[in-house]
N, C-alpha and C positions, 0 to 999 in steps of 0.2 A: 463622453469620457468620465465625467463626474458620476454618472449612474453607473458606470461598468467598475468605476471603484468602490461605489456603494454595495453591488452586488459580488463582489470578491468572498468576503466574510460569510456570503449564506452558507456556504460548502461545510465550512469551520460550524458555524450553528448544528447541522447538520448531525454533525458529527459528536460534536461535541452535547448533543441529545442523547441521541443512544449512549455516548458514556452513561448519562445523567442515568438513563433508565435499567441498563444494566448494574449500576452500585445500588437503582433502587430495590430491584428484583435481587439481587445479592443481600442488602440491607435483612428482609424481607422474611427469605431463606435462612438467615442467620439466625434471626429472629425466633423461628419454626424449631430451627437445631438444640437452638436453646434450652427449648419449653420442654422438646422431647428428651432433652439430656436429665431434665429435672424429675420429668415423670418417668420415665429411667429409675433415677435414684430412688425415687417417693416408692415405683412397683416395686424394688429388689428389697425395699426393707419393710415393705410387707408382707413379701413371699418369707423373708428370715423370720416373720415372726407367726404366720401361717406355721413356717416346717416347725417349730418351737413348740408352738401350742398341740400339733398331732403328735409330733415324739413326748410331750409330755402326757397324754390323755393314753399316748398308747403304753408310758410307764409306772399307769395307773390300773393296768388291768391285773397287773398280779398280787394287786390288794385288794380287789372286788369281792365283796361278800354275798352278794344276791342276784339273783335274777336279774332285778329292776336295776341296780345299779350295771348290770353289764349291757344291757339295752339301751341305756341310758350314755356309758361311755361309747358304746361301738358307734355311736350317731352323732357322738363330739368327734371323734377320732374321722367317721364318714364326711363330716362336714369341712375339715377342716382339710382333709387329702381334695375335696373337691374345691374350696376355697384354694387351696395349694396351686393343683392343674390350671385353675382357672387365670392365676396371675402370672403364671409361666407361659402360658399361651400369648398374655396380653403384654409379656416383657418382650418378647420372641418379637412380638409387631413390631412393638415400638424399636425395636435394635435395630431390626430389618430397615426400619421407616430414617434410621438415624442413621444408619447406613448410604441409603440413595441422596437425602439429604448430605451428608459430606460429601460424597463421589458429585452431585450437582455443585455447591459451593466450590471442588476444587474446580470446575471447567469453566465457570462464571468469574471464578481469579484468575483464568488465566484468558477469557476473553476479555474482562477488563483491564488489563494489563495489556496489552494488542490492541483494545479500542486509545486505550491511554498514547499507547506510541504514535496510532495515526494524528490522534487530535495534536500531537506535538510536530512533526511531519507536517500535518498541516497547517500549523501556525508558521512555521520556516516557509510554507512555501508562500505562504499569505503575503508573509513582511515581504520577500521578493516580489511577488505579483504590484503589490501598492507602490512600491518604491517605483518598478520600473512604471508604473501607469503614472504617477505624480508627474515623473522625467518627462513622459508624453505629454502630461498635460500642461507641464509647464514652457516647453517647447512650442503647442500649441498655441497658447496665451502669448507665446513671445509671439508668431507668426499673427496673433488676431491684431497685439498693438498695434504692427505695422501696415494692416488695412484697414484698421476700424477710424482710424484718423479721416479717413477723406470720407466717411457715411453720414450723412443727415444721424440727428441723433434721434428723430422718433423715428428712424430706420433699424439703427441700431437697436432700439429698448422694444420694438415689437418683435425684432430677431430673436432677441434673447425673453420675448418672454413667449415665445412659439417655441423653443429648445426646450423651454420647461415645461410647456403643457403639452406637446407634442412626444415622448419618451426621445429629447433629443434630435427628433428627428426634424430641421425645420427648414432645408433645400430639398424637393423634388423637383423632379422632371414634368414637363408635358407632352405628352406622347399622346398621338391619335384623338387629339384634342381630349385629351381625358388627365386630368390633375391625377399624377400617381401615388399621391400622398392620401388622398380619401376618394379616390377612383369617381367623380363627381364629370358629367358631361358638360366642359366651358364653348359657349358659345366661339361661333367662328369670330366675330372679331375681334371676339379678349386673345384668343390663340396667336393671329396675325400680330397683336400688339406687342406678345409677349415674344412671339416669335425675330421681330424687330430688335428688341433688345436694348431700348432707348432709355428704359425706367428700369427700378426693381420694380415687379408686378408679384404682389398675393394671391394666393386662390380665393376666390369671393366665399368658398366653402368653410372651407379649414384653415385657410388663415395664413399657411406656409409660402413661401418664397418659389417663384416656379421660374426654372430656364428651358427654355426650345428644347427638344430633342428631335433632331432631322428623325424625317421617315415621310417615305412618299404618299399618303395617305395624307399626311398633311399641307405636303406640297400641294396635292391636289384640293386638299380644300386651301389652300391659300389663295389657288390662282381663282376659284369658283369665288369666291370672298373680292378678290381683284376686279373679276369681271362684274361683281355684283354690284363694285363699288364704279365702275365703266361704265354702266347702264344707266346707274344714279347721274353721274354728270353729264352724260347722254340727252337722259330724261331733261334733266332742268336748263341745259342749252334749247333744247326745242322749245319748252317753256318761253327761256327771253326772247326767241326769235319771235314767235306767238305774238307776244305781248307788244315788241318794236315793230310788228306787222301791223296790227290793231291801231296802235298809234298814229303812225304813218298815214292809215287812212283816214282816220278823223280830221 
């Protein structure tokens, strides 16, 4: 019960990750929108000052006196429409780019905001789950006080420390002579002993607490166990009589 309270809260972790990860991919994104907001601004006033420089070169052609000086401007004025194109192309990206960027940030607000609700959602359902598993556990603990009184206490302190190294789990069964807590084959007459039910008996294996589970397979090795244990006192009456034979004749 104590691990099943332990593990209530993964769900919440869980969850409450992916928030963590989507504010950081949001963070991230913002980030990105930013940078491109600025280089935005940085391209458009260089393009203002590109168109500046070509309308000024090109308000210089009708004071040109020579040759050289008109070869000379048409190659500022060339340079500068192409400087021009070149930055309107690259403002075009970046808008575009600032563009998907906003349209993504708005769907990552509104998936954070939904991840948000769950994580709270599942904090409600949390505090009920814990409460009602305490109830249980505390109900339990009332039920252990009143049989743990009449247990040997290094019965007790081996129980309780098989719950904890065992995931809780520290009564199995034996069935078909086989410990079903670490499936370990127990000789026939740990089985019959346990099958008695006179002692608590552990699995020599793993350690846990084992009770009889009927099934005829065991019956049957109970009685083979019986009889083997029939043949034994069998054997060792023929023995004394042997020996009070022996005697006798001397």
């Amino acid at each position: 019960m104590e691990k099943e309270i332990q593990e209530i809260p993964k769900s919440l972790a869980t969850k409450t990750e992916l928030l963590n990860r989507l504010k950081k991919s949001y963070m991230d994104k913002s980030g990105s929108h930013q940078a491109t907001t600025t280089r935005i601004e940085d391209i458009g006033q260089k393009l203002i000052d590109a168109e500046q420089e070509r309308e000024k070169s090109e308000g210089q052609m009708d004071i040109i006196k020579t040759q050289r000086e008109y070869e000379a401007l048409d190659k500022e004025i060339k340079d500068a429409t192409e400087k021009e194109q070149s930055l309107r192309k690259e403002l075009q990206r970046e808008q575009t780019s600032v563009e998907e960027l906003k349209s993504v940030l708005e769907k990552e607000e509104m998936m954070i905001s939904k991840q948000e609700e769950d994580v709270k959602e599942e904090q409600s359902k949390i505090k009920v789950k814990i409460k009602e598993k305490n109830t249980e556990l505390k109900k339990l603990q009332g039920e252990e006080k009143k049989i743990t009184p009449g247990l040997e206490e290094d019965i007790l302190f081996k129980f309780e420390r098989i719950i904890k190294s065992k995931s809780g789990i520290g009564i199995v069964s034996l069935t078909k002579g086989v410990c079903t807590g670490c499936y370990m084959i127990l000789p026939p007459h740990f089985v019959n002993t346990v099958r008695r039910g006179e002692h608590v008996e552990f699995c020599p294996y793993c350690s846990r607490i084992l009770f009889y589970q009927e099934d005829e397979e065991d019956e049957a090795l109970e009685t083979a166990v019986i009889d083997e244990e029939g043949d034994e006192e069998e054997e060792e009456e023929e023995e004394e009589e042997e020996a009070e034979d022996e005697e006798e004749e001397i």
